[in-house]
C-alpha positions in Angstrom: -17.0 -1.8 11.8 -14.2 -2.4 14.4 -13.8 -0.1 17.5 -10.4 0.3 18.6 -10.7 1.0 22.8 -7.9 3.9 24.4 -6.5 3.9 27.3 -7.5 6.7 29.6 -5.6 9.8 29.3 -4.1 10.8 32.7 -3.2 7.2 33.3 -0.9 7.5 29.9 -0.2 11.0 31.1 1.2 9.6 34.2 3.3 6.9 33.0 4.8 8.8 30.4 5.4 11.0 33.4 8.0 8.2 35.3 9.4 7.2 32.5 13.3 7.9 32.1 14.8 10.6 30.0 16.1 7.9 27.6 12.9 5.9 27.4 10.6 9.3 27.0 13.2 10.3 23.9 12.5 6.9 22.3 8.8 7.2 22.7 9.4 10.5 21.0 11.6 9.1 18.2 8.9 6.4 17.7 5.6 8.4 17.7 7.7 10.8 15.6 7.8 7.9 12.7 3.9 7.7 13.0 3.4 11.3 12.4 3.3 12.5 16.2 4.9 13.6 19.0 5.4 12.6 22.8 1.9 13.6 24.4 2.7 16.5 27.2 1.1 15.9 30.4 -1.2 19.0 30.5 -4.8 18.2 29.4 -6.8 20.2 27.6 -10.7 20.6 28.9 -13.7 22.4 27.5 -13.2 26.3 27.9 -15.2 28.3 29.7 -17.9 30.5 27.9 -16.4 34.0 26.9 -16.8 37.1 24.9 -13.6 36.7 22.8 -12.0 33.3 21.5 -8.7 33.5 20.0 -7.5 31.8 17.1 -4.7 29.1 17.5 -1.6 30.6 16.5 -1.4 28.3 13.2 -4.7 30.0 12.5 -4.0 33.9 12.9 -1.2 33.9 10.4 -3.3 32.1 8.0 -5.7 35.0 8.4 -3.5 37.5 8.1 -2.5 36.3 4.7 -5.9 35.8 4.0 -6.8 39.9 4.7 -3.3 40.3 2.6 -5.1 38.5 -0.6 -8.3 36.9 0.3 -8.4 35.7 -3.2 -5.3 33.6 -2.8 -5.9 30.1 -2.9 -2.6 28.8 -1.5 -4.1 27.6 1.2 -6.6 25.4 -0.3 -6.8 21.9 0.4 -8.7 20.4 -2.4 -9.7 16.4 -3.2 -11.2 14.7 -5.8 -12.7 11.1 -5.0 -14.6 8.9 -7.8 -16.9 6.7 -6.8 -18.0 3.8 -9.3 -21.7 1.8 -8.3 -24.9 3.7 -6.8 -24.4 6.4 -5.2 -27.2 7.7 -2.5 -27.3 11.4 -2.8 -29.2 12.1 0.3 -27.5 9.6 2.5 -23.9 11.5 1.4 -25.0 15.1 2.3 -26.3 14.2 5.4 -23.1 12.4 6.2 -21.2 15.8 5.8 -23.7 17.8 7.3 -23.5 15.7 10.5 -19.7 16.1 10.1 -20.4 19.9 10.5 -22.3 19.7 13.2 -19.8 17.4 15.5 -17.1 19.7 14.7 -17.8 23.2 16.0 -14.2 24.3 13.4 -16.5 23.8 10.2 -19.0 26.7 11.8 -16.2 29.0 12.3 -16.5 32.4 11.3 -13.8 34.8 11.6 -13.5 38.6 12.4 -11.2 41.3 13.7 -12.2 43.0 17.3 -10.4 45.4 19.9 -9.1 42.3 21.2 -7.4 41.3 18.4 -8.6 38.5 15.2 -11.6 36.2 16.9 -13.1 32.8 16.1 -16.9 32.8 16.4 -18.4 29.1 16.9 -21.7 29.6 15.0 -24.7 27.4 17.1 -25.2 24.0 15.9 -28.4 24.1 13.8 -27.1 26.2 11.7 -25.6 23.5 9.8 -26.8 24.7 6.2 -25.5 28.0 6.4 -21.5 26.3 6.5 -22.1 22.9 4.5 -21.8 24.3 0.4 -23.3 21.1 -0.8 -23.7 21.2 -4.6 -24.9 18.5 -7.6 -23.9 19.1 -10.9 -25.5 16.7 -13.3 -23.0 15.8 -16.6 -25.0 12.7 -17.6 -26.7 14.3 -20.4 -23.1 15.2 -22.1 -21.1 12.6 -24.3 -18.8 10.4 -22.5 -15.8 12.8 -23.8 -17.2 15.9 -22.7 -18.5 14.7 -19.3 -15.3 13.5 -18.4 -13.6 17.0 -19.7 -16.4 19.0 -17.6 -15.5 16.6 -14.7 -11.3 17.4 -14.7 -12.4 21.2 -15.5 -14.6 21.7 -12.5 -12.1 19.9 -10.0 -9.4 22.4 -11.3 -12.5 25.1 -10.6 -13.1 24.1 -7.4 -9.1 23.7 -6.7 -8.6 27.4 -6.8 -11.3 28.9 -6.2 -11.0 30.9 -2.8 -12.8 31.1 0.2 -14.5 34.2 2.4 -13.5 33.2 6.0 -15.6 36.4 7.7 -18.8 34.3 6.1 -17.6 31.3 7.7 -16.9 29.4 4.2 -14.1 26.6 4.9 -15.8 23.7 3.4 -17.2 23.1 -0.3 -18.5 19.7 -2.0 -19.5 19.3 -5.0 -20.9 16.1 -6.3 -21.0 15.3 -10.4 -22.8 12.8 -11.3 -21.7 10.8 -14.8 -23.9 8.2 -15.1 -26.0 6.2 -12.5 -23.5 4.3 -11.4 -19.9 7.0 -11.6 -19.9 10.2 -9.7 -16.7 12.4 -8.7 -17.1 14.2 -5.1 -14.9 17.4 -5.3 -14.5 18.4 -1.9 -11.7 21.2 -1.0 -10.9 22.6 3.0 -9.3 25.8 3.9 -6.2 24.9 6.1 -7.3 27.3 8.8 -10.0 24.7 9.9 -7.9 21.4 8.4 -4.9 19.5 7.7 -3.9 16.5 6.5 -4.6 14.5 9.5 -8.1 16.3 9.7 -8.8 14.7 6.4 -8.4 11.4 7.1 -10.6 11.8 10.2 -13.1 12.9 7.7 -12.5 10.0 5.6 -13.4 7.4 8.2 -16.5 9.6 9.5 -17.9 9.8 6.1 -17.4 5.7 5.9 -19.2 5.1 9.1 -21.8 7.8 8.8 -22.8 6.6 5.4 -23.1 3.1 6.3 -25.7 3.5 9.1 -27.7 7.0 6.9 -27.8 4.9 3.8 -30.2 2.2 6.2 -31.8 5.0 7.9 -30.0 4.4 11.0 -28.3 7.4 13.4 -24.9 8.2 13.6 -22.8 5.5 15.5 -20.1 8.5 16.6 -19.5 9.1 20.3 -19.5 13.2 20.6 -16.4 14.7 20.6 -14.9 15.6 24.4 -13.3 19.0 23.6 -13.1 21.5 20.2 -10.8 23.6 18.2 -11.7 26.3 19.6 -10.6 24.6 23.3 -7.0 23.6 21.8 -6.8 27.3 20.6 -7.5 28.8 24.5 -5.7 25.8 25.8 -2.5 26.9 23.7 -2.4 30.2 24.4 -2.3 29.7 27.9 0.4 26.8 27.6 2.6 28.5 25.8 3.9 31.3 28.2 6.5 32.2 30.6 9.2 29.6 31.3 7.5 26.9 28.5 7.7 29.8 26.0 11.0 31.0 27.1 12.8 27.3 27.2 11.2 26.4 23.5 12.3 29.8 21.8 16.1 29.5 22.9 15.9 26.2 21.6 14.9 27.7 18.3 17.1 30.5 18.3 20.4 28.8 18.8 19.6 26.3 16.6 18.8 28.7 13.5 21.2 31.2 14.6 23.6 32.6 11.4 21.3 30.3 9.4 21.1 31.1 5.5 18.2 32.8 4.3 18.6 31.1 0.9 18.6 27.7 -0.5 20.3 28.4 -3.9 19.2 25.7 -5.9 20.4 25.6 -9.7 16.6 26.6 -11.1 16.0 26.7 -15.1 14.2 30.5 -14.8 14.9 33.3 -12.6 13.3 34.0 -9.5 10.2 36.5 -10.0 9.9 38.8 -7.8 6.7 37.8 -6.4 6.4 34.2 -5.7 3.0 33.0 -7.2 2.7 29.4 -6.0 2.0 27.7 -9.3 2.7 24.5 -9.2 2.8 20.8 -10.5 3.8 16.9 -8.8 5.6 14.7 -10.2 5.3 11.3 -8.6 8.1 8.3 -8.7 8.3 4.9 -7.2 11.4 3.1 -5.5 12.0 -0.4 -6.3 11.6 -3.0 -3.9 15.3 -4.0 -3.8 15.7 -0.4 -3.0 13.1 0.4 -0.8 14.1 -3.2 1.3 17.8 -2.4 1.4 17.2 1.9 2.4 15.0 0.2 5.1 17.7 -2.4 6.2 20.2 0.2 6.5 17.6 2.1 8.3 16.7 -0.4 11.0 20.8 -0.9 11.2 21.9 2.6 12.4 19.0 3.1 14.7 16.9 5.3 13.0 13.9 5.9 11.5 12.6 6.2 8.0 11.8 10.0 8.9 15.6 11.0 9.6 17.1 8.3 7.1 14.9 9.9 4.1 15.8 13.1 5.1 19.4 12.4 5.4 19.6 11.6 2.1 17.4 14.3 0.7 20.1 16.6 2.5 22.8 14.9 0.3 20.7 15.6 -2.7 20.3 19.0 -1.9 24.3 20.0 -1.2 25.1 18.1 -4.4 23.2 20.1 -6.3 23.5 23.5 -4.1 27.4 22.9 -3.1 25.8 24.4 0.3 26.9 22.9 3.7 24.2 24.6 5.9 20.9 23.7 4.9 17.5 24.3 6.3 14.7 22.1 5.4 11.1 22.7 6.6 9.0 19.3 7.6 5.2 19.3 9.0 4.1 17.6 12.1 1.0 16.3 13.5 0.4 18.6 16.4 -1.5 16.3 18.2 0.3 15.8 21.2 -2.6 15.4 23.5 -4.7 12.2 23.1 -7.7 14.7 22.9 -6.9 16.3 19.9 -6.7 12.6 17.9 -10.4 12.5 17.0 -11.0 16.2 16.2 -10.5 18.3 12.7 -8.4 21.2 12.5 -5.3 23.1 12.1 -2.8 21.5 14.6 0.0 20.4 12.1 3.0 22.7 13.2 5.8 23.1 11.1 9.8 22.9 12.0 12.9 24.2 10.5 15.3 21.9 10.6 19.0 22.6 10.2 21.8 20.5 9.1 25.4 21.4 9.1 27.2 19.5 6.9 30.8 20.0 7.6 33.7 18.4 6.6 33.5 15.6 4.0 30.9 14.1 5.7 30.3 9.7 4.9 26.4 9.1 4.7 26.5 7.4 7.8 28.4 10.1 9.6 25.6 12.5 8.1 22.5 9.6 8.9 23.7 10.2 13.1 23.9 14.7 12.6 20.3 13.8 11.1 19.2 11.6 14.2 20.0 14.4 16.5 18.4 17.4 14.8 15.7 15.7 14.5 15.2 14.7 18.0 16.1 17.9 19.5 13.3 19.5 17.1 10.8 16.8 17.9 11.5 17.7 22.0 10.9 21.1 21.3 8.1 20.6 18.3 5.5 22.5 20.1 7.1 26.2 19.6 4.1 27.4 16.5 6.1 28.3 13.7 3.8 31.5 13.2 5.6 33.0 16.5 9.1 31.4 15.3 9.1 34.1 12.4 7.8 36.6 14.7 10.8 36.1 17.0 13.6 35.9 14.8 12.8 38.2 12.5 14.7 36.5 9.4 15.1 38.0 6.1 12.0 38.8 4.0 11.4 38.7 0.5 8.1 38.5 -1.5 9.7 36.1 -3.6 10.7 33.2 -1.3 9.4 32.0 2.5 11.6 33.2 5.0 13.7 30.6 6.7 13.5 27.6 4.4 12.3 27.2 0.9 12.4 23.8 0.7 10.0 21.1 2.3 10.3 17.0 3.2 7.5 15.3 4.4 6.8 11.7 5.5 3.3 10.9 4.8 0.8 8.1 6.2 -0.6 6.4 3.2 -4.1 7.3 2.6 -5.3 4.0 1.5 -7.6 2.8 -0.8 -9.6 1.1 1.7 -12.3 4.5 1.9 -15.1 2.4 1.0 -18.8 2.8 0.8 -21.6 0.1 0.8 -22.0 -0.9 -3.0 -19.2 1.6 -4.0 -16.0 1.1 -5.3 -12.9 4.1 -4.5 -10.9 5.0 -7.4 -8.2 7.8 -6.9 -8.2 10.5 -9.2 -5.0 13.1 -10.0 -4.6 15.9 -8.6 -5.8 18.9 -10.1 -4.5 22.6 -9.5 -1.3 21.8 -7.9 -0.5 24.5 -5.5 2.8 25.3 -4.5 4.1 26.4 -1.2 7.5 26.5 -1.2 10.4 26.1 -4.0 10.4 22.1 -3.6 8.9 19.7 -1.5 9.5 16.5 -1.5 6.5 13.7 -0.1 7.9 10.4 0.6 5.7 7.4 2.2 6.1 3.6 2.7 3.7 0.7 2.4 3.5 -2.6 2.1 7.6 -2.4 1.8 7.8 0.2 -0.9 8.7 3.6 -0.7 6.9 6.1 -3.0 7.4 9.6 -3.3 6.8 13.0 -5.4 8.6 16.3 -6.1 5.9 18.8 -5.7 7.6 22.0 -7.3 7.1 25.5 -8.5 6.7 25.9 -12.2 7.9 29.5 -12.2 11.2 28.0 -11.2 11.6 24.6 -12.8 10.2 22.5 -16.1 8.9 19.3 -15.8 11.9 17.5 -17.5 14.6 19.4 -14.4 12.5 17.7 -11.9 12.4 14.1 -13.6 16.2 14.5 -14.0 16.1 15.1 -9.8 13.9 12.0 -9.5 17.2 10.0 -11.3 19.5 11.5 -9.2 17.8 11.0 -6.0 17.6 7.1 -7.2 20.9 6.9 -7.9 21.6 8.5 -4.9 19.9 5.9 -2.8 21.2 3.2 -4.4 24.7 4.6 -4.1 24.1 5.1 0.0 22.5 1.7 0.0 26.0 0.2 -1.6 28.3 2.0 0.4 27.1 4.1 3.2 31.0 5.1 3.9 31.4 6.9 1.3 32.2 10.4 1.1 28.5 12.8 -0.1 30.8 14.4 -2.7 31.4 11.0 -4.2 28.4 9.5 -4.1 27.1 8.4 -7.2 24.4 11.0 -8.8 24.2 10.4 -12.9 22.0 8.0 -13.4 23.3 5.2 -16.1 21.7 6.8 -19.3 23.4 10.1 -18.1 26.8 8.7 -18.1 26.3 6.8 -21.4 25.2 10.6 -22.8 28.1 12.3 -21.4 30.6 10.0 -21.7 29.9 8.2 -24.9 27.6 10.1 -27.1 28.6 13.6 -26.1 32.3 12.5 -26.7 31.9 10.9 -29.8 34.2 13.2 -31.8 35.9 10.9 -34.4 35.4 12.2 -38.7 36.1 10.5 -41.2 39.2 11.5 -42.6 40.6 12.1 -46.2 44.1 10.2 -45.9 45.3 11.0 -49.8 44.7 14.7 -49.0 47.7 16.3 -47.9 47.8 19.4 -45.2 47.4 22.1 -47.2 44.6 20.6 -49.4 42.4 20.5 -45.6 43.7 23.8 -45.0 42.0 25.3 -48.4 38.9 23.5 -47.8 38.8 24.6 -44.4 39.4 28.4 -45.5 36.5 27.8 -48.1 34.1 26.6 -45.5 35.0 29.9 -43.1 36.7 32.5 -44.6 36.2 34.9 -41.8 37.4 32.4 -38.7 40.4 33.2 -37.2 43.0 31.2 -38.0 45.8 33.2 -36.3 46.1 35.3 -32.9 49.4 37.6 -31.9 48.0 39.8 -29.2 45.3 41.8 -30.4 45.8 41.1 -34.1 43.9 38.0 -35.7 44.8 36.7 -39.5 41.0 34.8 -40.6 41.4 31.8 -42.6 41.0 34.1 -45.8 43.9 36.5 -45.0 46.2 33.5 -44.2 45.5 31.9 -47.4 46.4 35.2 -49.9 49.2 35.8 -47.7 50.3 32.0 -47.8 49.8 32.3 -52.1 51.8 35.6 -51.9 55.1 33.8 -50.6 54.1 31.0 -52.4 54.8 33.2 -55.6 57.8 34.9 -54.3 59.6 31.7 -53.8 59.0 30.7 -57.2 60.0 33.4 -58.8 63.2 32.9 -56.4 63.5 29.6 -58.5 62.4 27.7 -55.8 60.7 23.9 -57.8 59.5 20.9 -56.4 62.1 19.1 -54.3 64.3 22.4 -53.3 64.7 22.5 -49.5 63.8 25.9 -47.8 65.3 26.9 -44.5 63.2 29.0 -41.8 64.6 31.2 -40.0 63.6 31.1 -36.1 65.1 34.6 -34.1 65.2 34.2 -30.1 63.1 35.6 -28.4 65.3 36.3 -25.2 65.8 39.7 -25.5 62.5 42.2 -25.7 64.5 43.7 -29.1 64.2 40.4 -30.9 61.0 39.4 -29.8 60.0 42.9 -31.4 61.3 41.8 -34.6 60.4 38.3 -34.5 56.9 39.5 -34.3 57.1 42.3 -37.1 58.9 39.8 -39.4 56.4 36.9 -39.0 53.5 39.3 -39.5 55.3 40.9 -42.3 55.9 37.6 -44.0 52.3 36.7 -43.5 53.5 34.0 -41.0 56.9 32.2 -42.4 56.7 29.3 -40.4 53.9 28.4 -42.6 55.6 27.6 -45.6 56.0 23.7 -44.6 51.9 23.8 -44.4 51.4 26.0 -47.6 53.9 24.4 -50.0 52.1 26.1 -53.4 55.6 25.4 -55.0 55.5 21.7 -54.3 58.8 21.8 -53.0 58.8 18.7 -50.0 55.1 18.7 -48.7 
């Protein structure tokens, strides 16, 4: 297993220290690509042994909405990994219990005391009391039904919510198939993990299991500081003039922002939002994916800002909107102490872009650069007290400032392996929806990948694959002319166009060409009688009226020894004067409309 040596922190404190303004905002832009922010120079060290330990701020609005609706399980973070060869049982609980016991978050109870909501860091050998370590045995079953049992106990375990006063933020369950085929169900509450946390996790569990399955002890170093110390350590840094600087940021960037994304959904908004959900996943090509990047690397930004550029253009072509607030996570883990531990740091931002004018893409691409690097110099500000200080608009039915996510993610790769075991990724079960629409997007290799996770209250399956078109075409529009205007940017995909414009408009009939005019018109009063046929004001003649008058006249002109042949003049009154338009309209509704004779020729006379 390698080892990857860091430098020591104060000496990395201190250089980012002398570094210029210019050179510490492109460290910043840069880390920002990897998922991180510029490290600030404070350190954070153990804390000092107390009666009360708050919660990070992250934290204490998670458990508030956890005392709202402790059943909700919005704030699950469940995985499903199957592993195919022998699996040892023993060596893997071990592995997780020795995960609990390095990370003092995972024996974290939580209560409410005169000093406000408390963290309690239960001692470490009480390791079994946290770990819920299960094995359900489906072997017995047919092959079928086990793998049924499987999918319905990973949507079980998906949803099924957690009591944080009992100190419950971590489940596994194990099922075994066959010798050689389990699925590991494990599932986190966010208020002790993130996604960051997870793959921390990931790589403990790899080395943990490779020295328990030989009966060797653990090869990790123990961990320097805690949670708990990053949670003292923040509510101390973030006071006074470091409060004060970070909240006007925030406030004059979100100031007169809308409270609503309007985005064209196929069901009304309920009045409750209920975070049902479902992903939809999509691949870019790898012409695409090489020429986005290209253009990326040309304008001097990252894939972070490009992507969300042209998310932005997705989002006022289909909204019309041209101030628009998208929410994107970040790591958190500014302080090279924080790298190695599991937790809640991810901190969310609410990033504004105006889009005035008729902006080009690449006009648009350089707003983008800037809004994201004045968020990312001022990334530290906790959401949680962002809300508090603003106050936006509330509603029950939508998340107050943005309702619509982007997210870059590091590829979790499938290189988690285990001696003798072989990782194959399983869908996700029991989608959970934050917001209206988020979209993931992540590169490797040279390819971008994304998915639209969404809330099916909102939209149908089929809306969202439509978006996954459009935001292709999109790209691939951008990609071919970056200058061009958002509004004329490409967005129907090729089979859309060939519907719209071909099939939809196909409106050629055959046509009878020995029929004559009236011969159509009698079928076509047959076929609808009661259609109108006619309009003057408010009166309407139907297809059935206009026929008996047209037969009536048809039989006074023959009686008037009008045959076949016989011209018959029409007379036309002005209608210049409000007298004779009067009697224009009288007489033509009187006559059962004369200036139908030429269509309705009964007589025969010159059709």
């Amino acid at each position: 297993m390698s080892v990857t040596i860091k430098p020591d922190a104060d000496a990395l404190n201190k250089r980012i220290e002398e570094l210029s303004p210019e050179r510490r905002a492109l460290l910043a832009r840069l880390l920002k690509a990897k998922g991180v922010g510029a490290p600030q120079a404070t350190k954070i060290h153990r804390r000092e042994k107390s009666d009360f330990t708050p919660l990070s701020f992250a934290q204490q609005r998670l458990w508030v909405l956890h005392q709202l609706d402790p059943t909700n399980p919005s704030y699950n973070m469940p995985d499903a990994v199957r592993l195919r060869g022998r699996l040892d049982i023993a060596a893997l609980e071990q592995c997780f219990k020795e995960i609990v016991r390095r990370h003092d978050v995972l024996r974290t109870s939580f209560r409410m005391t005169e000093h406000g909501p408390e963290q309690v860091v239960a001692d470490r050998p009480s390791v079994n009391r946290f770990l819920k370590f299960a094995l359900v045995d489906l072997s017995e079953m047919e092959a079928e039904k086990r793998e049924a049992e499987a999918r319905r106990l990973a949507a079980e375990e998906a949803v099924r919510p957690f009591d944080l006063a009992k100190g419950e933020t971590l489940r596994v369950k194990v099922a075994r198939l066959n010798e050689q085929d389990h699925v590991i169900l494990f599932t986190m509450h966010h208020i002790a993990s993130d996604m960051w946390s997870l793959n921390i996790f990931a790589r403990e569990i790899m080395a943990l299991y490779d020295a328990f399955s030989q009966g060797k002890p653990s090869p990790l170093p123990e961990l320097a500081v805690q949670y708990a110390d990053f949670a003292v350590w923040q509510r101390e840094w973030l006071r006074g003039e470091t409060f004060e600087k970070q909240l006007a940021y925030w406030k004059e960037h979100l100031t007169g922002a809308p409270a609503l994304l309007k985005l064209p959904t196929d069901r009304p908004r309920p009045p409750v939002q209920s975070f049902r959900g479902a992903s939809r996943p999509f691949t870019l090509s790898k012409e695409l994916s090489e020429a986005f990047s290209a253009l990326t690397r040309q304008e001097d930004v990252t894939l972070f800002m490009s992507l969300l550029a042209a998310f932005d253009a997705l989002l006022y072509r289909y909204t019309g909107q041209t101030d628009i607030v998208v929410g994107t996570p970040m790591a958190g883990r500014n302080q090279s102490e924080t790298e190695a531990i599991i937790g809640f740091f991810v901190n969310t931002l609410a990033l504004r872009t105006k889009l005035a004018g008729e902006l080009t893409f690449r006009q648009l691409l350089k707003v983008t650069r800037e809004v994201a690097l004045g968020a990312s110099a001022h990334q530290d500000f906790p959401f949680e007290r962002l809300v508090e200080e603003l106050q936006p608009e509330r509603s029950l039915s939508y998340t107050p400032l943005f309702q619509v996510m982007f997210a870059l993610q590091s590829v979790r790769g499938d290189n988690f392996e285990l001696p003798g075991l072989k990782f194959v990724p399983m869908s996700a079960e029991g989608v959970v929806a934050k917001f209206d629409l988020t979209l993931f997007m992540s590169e490797s290799g040279g390819e971008v990948d994304g998915s639209f996770e969404y809330n099916t209250d909102l939209f149908d399956a089929a809306t969202i694959d439509r978006m996954i078109g459009h935001f292709k075409r999109l790209l691939e529009g951008i990609v071919a002319s970056p200058d061009q205007k958002l509004s004329e940017l490409p967005l129907l995909t090729e089979t859309e166009l060939r519907t719209q414009v071909e099939e939809w408009n196909r409106t050629s009939r055959p046509f009878p060409e020995q029929a004559c005019l009236h011969h159509l018109f009698e079928q076509q009063a047959l076929q609808s009688p009661s259609a109108a046929a006619l309009r003057c004001g408010e009166q309407v003649l139907s297809y059935a009226r206009l026929d008996a008058l047209s037969d009536l006249l048809a039989a006074r002109l023959r009686s008037q020894g009008v045959s076949p042949d016989v011209l018959v003049g029409v007379a036309c009154r002005s209608r210049s004067t409000r007298r004779s338009s009067v009697w224009t309209r009288r007489k033509i509704l009187k006559l059962g409309k004369r200036v139908s004779l030429p269509i309705r020729a009964r007589t025969r006379a010159r059709r």
